[in-house]
PADO-995519 format. One record per residue (C-alpha): x, y, z. Coordinates in nm, 2 decimals. Each point is the difference from the previous one (the first is absolute). Layout:
N
<node u="X" v="Y" w="Z"/>
...
# end
This chain:
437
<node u="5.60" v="4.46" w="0.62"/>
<node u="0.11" v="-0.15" w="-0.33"/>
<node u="-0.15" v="0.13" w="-0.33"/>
<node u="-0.08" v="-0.40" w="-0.10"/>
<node u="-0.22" v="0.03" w="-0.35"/>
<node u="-0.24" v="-0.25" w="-0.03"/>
<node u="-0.14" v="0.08" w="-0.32"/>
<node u="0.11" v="0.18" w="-0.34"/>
<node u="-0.30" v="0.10" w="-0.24"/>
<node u="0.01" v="-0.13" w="-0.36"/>
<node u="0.17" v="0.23" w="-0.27"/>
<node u="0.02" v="0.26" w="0.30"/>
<node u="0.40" v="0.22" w="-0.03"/>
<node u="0.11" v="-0.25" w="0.28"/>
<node u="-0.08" v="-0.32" w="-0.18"/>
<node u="0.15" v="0.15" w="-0.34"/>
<node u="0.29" v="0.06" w="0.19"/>
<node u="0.09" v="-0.36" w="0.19"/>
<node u="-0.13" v="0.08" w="0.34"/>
<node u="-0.17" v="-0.35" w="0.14"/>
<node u="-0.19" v="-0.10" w="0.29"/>
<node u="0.17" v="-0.11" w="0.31"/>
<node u="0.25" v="0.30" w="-0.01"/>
<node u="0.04" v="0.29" w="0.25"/>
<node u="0.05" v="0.33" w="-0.14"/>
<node u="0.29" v="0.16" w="0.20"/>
<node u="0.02" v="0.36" w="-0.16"/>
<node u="-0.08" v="0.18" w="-0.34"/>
<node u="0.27" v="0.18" w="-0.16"/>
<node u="0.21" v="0.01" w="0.27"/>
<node u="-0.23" v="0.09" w="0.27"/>
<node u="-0.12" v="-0.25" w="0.29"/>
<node u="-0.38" v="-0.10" w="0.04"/>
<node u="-0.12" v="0.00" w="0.31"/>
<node u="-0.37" v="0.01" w="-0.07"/>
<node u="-0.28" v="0.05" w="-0.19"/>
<node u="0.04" v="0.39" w="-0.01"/>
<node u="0.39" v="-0.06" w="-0.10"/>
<node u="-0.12" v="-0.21" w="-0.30"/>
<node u="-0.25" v="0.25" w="-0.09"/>
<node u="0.24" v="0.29" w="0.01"/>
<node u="0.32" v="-0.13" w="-0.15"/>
<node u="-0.24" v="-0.21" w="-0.31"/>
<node u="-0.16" v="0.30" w="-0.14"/>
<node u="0.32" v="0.05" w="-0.29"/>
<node u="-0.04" v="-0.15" w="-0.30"/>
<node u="0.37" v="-0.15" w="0.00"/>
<node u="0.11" v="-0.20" w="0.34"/>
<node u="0.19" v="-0.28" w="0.10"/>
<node u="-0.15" v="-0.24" w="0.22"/>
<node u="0.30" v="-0.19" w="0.25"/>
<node u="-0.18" v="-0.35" w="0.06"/>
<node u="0.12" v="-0.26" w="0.28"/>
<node u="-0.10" v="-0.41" w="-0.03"/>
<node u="0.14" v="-0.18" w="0.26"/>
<node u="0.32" v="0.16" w="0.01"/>
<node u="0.04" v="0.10" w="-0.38"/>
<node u="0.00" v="0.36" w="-0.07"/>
<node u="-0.06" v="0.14" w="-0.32"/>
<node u="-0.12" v="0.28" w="-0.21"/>
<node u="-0.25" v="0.13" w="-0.26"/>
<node u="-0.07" v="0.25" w="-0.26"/>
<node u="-0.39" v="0.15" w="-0.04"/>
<node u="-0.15" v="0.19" w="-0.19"/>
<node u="-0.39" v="0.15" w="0.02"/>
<node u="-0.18" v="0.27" w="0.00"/>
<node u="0.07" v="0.24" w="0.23"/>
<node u="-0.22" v="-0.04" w="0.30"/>
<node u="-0.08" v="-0.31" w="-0.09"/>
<node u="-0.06" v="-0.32" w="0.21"/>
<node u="0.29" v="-0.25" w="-0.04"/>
<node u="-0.29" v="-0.30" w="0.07"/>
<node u="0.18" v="-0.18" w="0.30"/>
<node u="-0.16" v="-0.11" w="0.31"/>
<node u="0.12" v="-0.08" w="0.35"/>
<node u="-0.06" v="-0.19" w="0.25"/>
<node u="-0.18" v="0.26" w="0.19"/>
<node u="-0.18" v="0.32" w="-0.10"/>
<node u="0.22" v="0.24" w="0.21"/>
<node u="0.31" v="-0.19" w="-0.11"/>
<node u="0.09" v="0.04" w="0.38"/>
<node u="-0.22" v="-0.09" w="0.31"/>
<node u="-0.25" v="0.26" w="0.12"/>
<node u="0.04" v="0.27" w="0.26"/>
<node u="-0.17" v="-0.06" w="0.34"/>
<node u="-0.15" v="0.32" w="0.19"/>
<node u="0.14" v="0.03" w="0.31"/>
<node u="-0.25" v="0.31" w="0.09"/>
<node u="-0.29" v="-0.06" w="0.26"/>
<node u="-0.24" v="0.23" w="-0.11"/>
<node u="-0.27" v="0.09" w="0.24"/>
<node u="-0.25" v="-0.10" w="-0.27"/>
<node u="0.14" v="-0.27" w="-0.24"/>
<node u="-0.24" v="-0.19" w="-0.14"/>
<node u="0.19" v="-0.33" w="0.04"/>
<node u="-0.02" v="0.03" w="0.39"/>
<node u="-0.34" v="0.01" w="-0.04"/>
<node u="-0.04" v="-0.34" w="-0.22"/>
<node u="-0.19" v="-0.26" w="0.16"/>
<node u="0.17" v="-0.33" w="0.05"/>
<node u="-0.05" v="-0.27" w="-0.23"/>
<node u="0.03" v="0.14" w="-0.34"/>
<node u="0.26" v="-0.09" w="-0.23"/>
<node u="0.39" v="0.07" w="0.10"/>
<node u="0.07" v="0.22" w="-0.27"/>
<node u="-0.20" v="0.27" w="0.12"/>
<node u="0.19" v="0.05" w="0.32"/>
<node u="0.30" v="0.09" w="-0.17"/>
<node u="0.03" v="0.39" w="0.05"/>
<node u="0.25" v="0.14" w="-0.29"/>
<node u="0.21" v="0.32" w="-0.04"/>
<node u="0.14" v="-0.07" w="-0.34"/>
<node u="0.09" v="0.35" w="-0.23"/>
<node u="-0.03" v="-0.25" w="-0.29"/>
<node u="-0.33" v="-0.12" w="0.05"/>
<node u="-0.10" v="0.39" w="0.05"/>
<node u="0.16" v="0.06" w="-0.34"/>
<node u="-0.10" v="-0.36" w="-0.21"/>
<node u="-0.36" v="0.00" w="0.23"/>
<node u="-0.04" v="0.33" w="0.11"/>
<node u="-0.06" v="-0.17" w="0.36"/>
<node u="0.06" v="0.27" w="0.27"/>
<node u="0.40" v="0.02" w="0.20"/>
<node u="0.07" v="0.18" w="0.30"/>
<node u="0.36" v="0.13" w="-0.12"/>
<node u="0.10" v="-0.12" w="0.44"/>
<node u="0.15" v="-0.35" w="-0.17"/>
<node u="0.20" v="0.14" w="-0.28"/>
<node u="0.37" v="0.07" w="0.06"/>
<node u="0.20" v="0.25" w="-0.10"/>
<node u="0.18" v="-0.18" w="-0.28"/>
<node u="-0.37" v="-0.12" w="-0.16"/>
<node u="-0.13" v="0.34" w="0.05"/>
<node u="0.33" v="0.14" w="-0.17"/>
<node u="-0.10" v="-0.30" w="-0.33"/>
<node u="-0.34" v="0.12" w="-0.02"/>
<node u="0.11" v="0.37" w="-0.07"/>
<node u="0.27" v="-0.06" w="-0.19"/>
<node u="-0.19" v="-0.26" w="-0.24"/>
<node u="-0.31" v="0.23" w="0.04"/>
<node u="-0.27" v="-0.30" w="0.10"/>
<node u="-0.34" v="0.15" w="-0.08"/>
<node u="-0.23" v="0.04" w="0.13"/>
<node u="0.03" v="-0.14" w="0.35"/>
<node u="-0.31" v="0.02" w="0.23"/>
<node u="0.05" v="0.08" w="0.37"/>
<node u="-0.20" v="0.01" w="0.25"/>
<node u="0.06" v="0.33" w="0.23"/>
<node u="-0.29" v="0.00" w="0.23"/>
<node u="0.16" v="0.30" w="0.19"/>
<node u="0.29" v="0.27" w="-0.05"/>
<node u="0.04" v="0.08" w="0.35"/>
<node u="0.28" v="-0.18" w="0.10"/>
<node u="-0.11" v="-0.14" w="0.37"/>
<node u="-0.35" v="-0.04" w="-0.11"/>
<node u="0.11" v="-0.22" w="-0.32"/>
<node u="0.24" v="-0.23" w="0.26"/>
<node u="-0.29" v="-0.08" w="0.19"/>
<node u="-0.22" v="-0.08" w="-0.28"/>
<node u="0.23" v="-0.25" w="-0.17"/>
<node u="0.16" v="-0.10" w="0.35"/>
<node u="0.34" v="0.03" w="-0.14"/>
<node u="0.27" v="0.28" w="0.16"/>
<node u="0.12" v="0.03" w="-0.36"/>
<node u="-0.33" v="0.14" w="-0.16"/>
<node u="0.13" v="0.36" w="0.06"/>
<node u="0.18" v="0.06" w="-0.28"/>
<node u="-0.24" v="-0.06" w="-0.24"/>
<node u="-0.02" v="0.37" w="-0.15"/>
<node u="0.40" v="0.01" w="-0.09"/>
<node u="-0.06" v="-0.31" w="-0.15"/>
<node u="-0.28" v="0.10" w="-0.21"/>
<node u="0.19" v="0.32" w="-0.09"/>
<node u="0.32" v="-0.24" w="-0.11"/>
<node u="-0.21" v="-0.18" w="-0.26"/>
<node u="-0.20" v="0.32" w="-0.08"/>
<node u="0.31" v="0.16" w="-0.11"/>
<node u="0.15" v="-0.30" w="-0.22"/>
<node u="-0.33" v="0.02" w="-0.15"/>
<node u="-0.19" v="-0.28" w="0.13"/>
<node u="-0.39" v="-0.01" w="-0.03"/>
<node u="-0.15" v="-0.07" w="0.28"/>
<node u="-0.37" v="-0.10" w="0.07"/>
<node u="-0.08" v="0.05" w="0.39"/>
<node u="-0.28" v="-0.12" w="0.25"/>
<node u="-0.11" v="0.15" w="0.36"/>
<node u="-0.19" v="-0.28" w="0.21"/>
<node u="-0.15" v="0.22" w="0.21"/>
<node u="-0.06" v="-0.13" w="0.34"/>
<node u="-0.29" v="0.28" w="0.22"/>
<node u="0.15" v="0.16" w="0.22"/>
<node u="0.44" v="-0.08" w="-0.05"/>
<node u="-0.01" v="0.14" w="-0.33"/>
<node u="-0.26" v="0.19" w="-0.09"/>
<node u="-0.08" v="0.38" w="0.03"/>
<node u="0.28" v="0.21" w="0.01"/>
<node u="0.28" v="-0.35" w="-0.03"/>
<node u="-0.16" v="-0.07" w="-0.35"/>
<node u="-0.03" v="0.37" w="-0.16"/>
<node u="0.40" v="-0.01" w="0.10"/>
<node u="0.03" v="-0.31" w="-0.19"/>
<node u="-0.17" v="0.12" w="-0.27"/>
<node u="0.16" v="0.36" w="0.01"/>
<node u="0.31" v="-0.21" w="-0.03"/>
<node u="-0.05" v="-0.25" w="-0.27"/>
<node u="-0.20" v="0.23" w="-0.25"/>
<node u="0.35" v="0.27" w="0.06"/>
<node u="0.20" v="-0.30" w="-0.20"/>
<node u="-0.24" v="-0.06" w="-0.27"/>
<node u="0.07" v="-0.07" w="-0.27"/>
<node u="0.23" v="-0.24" w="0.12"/>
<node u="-0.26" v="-0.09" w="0.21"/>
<node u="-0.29" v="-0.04" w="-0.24"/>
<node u="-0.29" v="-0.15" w="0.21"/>
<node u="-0.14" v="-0.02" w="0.36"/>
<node u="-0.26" v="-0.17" w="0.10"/>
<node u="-0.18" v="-0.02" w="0.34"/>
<node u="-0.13" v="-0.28" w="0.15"/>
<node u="-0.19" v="-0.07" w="0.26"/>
<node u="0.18" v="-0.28" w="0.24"/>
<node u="-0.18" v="-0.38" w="-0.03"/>
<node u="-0.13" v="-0.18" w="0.35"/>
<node u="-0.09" v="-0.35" w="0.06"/>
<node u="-0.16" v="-0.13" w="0.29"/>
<node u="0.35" v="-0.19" w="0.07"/>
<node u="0.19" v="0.27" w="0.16"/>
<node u="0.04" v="-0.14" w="0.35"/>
<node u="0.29" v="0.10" w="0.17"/>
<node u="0.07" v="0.25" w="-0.29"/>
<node u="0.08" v="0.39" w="0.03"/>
<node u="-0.38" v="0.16" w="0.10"/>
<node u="-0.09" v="0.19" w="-0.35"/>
<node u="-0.30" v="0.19" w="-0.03"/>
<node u="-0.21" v="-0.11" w="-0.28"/>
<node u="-0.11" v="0.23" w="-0.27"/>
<node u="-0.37" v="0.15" w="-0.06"/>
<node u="-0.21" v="0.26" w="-0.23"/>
<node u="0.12" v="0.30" w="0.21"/>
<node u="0.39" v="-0.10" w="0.04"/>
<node u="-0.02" v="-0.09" w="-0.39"/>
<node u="-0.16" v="0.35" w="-0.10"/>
<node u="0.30" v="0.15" w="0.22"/>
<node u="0.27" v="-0.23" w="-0.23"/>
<node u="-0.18" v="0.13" w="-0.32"/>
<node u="0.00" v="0.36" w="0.12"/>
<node u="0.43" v="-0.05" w="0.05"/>
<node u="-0.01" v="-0.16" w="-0.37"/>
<node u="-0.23" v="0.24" w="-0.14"/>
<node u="0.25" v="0.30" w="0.16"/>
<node u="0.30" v="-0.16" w="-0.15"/>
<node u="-0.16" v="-0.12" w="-0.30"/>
<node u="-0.11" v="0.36" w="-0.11"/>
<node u="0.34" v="0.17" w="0.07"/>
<node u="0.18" v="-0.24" w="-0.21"/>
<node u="-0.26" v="0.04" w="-0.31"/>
<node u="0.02" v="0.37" w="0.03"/>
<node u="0.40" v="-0.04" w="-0.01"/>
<node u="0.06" v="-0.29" w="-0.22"/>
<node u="-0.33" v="-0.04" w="-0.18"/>
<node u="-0.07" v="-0.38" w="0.19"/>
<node u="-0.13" v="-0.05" w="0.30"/>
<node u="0.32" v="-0.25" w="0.14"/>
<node u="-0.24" v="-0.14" w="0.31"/>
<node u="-0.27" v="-0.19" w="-0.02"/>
<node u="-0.23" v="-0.15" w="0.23"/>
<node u="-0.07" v="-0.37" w="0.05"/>
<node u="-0.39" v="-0.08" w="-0.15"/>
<node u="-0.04" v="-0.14" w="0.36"/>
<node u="0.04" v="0.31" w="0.12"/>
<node u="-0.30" v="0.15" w="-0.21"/>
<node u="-0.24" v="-0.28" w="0.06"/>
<node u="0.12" v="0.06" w="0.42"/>
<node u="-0.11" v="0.36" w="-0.02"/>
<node u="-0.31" v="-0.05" w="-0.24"/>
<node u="0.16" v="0.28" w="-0.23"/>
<node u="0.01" v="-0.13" w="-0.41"/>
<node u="0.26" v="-0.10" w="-0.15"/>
<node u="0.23" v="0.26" w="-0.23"/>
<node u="-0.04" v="0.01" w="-0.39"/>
<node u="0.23" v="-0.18" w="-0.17"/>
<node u="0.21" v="0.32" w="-0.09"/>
<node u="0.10" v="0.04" w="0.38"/>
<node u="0.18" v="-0.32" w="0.01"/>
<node u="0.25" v="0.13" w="-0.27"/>
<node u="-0.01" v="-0.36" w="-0.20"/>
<node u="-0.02" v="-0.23" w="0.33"/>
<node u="0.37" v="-0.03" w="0.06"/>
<node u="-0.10" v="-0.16" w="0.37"/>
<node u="-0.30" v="-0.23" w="-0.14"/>
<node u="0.17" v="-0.32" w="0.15"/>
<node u="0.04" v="0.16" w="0.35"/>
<node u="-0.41" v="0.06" w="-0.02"/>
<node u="-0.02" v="0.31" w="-0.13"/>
<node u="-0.24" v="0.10" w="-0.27"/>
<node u="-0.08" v="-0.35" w="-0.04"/>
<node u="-0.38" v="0.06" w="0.02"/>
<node u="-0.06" v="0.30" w="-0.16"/>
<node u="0.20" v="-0.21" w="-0.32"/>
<node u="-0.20" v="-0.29" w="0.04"/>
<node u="-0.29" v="0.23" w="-0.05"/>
<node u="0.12" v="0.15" w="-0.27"/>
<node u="0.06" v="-0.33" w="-0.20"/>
<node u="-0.33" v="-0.12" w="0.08"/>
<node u="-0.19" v="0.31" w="-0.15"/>
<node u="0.21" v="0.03" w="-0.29"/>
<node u="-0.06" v="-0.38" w="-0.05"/>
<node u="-0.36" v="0.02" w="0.06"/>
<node u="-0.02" v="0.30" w="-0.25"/>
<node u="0.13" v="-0.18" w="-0.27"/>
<node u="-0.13" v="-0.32" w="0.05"/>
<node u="-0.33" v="-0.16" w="-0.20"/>
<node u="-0.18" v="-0.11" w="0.29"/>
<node u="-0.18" v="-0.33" w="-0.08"/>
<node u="-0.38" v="-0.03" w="0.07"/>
<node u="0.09" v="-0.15" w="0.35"/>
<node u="0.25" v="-0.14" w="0.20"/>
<node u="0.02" v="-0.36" w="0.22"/>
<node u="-0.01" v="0.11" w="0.43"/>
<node u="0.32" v="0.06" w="0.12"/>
<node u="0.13" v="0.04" w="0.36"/>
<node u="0.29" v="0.22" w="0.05"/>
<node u="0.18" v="-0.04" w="0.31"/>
<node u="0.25" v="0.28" w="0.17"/>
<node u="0.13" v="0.14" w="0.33"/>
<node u="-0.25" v="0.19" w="0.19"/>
<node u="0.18" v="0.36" w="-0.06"/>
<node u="-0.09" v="-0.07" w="-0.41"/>
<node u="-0.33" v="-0.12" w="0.04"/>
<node u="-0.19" v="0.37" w="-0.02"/>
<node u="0.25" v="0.07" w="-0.30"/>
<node u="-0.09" v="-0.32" w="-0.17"/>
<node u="-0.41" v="0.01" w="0.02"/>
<node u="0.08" v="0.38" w="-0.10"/>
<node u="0.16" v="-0.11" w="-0.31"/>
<node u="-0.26" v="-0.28" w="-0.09"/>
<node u="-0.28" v="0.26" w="0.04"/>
<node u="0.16" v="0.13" w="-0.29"/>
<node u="0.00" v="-0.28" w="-0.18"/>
<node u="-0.37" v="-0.06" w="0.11"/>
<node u="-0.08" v="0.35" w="-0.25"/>
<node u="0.09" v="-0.18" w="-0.31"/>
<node u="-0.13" v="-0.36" w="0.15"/>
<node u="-0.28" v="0.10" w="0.24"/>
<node u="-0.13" v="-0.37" w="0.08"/>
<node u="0.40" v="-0.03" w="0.14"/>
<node u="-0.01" v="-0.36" w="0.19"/>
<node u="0.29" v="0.06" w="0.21"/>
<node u="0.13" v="-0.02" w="0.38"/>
<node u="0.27" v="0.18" w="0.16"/>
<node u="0.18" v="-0.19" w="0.33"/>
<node u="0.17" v="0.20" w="0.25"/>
<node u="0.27" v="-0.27" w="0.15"/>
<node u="0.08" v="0.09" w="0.36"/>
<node u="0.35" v="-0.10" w="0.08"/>
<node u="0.01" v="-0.27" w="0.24"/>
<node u="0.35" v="-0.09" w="-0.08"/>
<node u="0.20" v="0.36" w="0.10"/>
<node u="-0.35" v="0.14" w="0.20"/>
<node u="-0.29" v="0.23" w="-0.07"/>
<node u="0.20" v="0.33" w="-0.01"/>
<node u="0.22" v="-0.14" w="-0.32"/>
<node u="-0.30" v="0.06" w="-0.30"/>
<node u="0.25" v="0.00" w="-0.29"/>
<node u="-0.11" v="-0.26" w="-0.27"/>
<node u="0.38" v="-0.14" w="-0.04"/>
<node u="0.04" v="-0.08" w="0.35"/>
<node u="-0.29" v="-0.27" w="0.02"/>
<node u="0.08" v="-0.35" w="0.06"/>
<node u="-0.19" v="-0.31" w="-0.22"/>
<node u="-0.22" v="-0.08" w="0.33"/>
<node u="-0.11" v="0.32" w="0.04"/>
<node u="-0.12" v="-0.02" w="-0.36"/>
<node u="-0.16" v="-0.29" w="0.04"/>
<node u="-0.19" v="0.09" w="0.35"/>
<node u="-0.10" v="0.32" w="-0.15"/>
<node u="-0.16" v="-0.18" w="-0.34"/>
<node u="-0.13" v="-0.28" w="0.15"/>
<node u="-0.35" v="-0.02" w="-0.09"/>
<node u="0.00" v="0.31" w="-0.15"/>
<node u="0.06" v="0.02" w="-0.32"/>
<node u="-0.20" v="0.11" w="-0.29"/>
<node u="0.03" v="-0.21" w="-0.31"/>
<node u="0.25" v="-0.22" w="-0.14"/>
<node u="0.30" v="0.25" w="-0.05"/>
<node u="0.23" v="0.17" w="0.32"/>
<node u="0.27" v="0.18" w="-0.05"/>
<node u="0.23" v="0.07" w="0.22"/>
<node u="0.32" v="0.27" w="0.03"/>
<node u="0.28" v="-0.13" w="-0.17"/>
<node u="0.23" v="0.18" w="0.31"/>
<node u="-0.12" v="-0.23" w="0.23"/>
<node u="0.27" v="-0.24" w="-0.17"/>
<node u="0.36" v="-0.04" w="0.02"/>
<node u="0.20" v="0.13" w="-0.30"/>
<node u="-0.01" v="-0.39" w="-0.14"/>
<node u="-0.38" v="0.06" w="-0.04"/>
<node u="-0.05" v="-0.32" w="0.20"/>
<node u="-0.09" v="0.02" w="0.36"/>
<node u="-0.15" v="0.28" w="0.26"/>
<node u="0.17" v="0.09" w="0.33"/>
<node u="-0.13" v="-0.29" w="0.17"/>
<node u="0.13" v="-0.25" w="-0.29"/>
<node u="-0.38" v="-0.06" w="-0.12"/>
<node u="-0.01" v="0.02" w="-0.38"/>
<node u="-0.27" v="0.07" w="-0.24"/>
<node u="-0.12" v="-0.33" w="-0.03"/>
<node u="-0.04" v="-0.03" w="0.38"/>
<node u="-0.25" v="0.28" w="-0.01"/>
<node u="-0.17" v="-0.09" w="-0.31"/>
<node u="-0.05" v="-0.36" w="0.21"/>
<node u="-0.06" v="0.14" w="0.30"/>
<node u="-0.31" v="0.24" w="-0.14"/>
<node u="-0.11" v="-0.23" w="-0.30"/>
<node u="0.06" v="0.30" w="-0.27"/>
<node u="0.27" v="0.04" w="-0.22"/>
<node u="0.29" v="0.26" w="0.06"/>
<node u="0.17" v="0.23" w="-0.16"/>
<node u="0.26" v="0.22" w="0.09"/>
<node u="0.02" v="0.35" w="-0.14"/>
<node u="0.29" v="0.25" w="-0.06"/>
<node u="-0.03" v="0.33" w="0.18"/>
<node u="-0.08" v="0.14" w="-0.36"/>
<node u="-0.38" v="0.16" w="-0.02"/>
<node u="-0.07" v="-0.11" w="-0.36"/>
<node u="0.11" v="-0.32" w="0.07"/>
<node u="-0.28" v="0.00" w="0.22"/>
<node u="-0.20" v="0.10" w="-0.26"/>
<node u="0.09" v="-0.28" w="-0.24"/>
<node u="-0.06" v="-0.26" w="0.25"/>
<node u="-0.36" v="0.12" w="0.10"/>
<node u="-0.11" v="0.02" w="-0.37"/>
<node u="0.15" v="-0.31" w="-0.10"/>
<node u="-0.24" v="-0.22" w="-0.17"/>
<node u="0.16" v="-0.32" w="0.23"/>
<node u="-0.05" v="-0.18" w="0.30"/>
<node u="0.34" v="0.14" w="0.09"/>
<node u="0.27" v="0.20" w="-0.16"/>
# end
């Protein structure tokens, strides 16, 4: 795909140097651009010359920058290429298990090593070839995040439905020894590749760190729209306390060899099994927070720290917050603290049951707009709700089921506001002397 620019920042290296909009970069200093990871890579120097193509008319330019820094083009798309399709069939992808209707875009399954490097979104390694396996170690692309799932050869082809998911141990060993960090997930799905499947998986992962710096378990996601779908057992409190036991195993073993504990446990997990969450030392600096792990026992931590150092006023306006039902006990938890520096607290906590994806999905950033608004409907208390800012697509804009803020504020008759996963944001908001912050 062409390398078309469509914009060039004000007094950035490229505009000081002649590049203009409407040109498509063919190579810098010599070497062809095939991407966004290409234009990375082969930009870093602080000397280059760009080779520039309009309709036909080649030329060339000097820069000079900073080295490392950006050259202030942009292109027509983000990847500078078009994005990789999966061509897995996972037993338990999460896209099979979409309900029709929603928006298009969230049917597209992807397999793209650059999003897992730009995004830190999750590949397989099956739909790289050999040639862009061979560019990633020899331009060292870190870190990449990979989603393993199982070791064991046959039991890994049958997960990801794919004859080629065998050889995913050479491969991580090719990148381990270039010296590519790598951040690694196990969906663990009861009975396939639990028990004895996962302590090989993690046996085998933790023997590559540090090239292999993280692992986190997860346990896998069910919607009520599985028919005709591979038969998966769902997970509970005693098949949960089994997945921590094989993380707490591997966990130890790696502290006592490398001084951090490598695999860490999804905080679904804990709240499955009723055990409490680690101290925040045990998740080494939350190198797998996106992925869901350590999230809460953060959160917590920003809320307290927040709440210790905040003047609390002589009250507060009602407030409603809304979440997914596995949150709710952690939520009123937290506000009970908040209750022992404001004891005449007027606040209400909303456990959302997921109608969209079905009652055994209780994660907060899963919910769809309706189900927010059945679940609040005549319930809340006061005049501000706030509501998880997950439950909205990157732009901030719509939920799941393309129902946006305002919908629900119209909907219950209450003002909304969307907060960030971020515990002393929470804080802030609560306290806030306004209507809504």
């Amino acid at each position: 795909m062409a390398a078309v620019i469509t914009g060039v920042d004000a007094g950035s290296p490229a505009a000081r140097a002649g590049v203009e909009p409407g040109e498509t970069l063919l190579s810098v200093s010599g070497r062809p651009v095939r991407d966004v990871l290409d234009y990375r890579f082969y930009t870093y120097d602080a000397r280059l010359t760009l080779t520039l193509d309009r309709a036909g008319a080649r030329r060339t330019v000097s820069v000079r920058k900073a080295e490392g820094a950006d050259l202030g083009l942009t292109f027509e798309t983000y990847l500078m290429d078009t994005q990789h399709r999966c061509r897995n069939r996972c037993v338990f992808c999460f896209v099979d298990q979409l309900p029709r209707g929603l928006r298009p875009s969230l049917y597209f399954k992807d397999d793209d090593a650059r999003l897992s490097f730009l995004l830190g979104q999750y590949i397989t390694l099956t739909n790289l070839s050999e040639e862009e396996l061979g560019r990633i170690c020899a331009q060292r692309i870190s870190p990449l995040h990979i989603s393993v799932h199982a070791t064991d050869p046959e039991v890994r082809r049958f997960l990801l439905g794919n004859r080629r998911a065998g050889d995913c141990l050479p491969r991580l060993c090719r990148l381990a020894e270039y010296g590519v960090e790598m951040h690694t997930q196990v969906v663990v799905c009861p009975d396939i590749n639990d028990g004895a499947v996962l302590a090989r998986t993690l046996a085998d992962l933790t023997a590559l760190y540090p090239a292999v710096a993280s692992v986190s378990v997860v346990p896998v996601g069910l919607t009520k729209h599985r028919a005709g779908l591979c038969s998966i057992t769902p997970f509970d409190g005693p098949r949960a306390a089994a997945a921590l036991a094989a993380v707490d195993a591997a966990a130890s073993a790696c502290r006592l060899r490398h001084g951090v504990g490598v695999v860490y446990g999804a905080d679904e997990l804990y709240l499955l099994s009723g055990r409490p969450l680690p101290d925040d030392a045990a998740y080494d600096g939350y190198p797998q927070l996106e992925n869901g792990v350590g999230m809460m026992r953060l959160f917590e931590t920003e809320f307290l720290q927040e709440l210790e150092n905040t003047d609390m006023p002589g009250s507060v306006a009602p407030f409603t917050l809304a979440t997914g039902r596995a949150a709710a006990p952690f939520l009123r938890r937290l506000m009970g603290c908040m209750a022992r520096r404001l004891p005449a607290l007027p606040f209400a906590v909303v456990a959302v049951e997921n109608r969209l994806f079905g009652p055994g999905v209780t994660v907060a950033g899963l919910l769809g707009g309706r189900d927010l608004i059945a679940a609040l409907a005549g319930r809340v208390t006061g005049r501000r709700v706030f509501i998880p800012q997950s439950v909205l697509r990157h732009d901030g804009d719509v939920c799941l089921d393309d129902v946006s803020p305002a919908d629900i504020a119209q909907a219950i008759g209450a003002p909304v506001t969307p907060v960030p996963n971020d515990g002393a944001a929470l804080v802030r908001n609560i306290v806030s002397t306004g209507e809504c912050s």
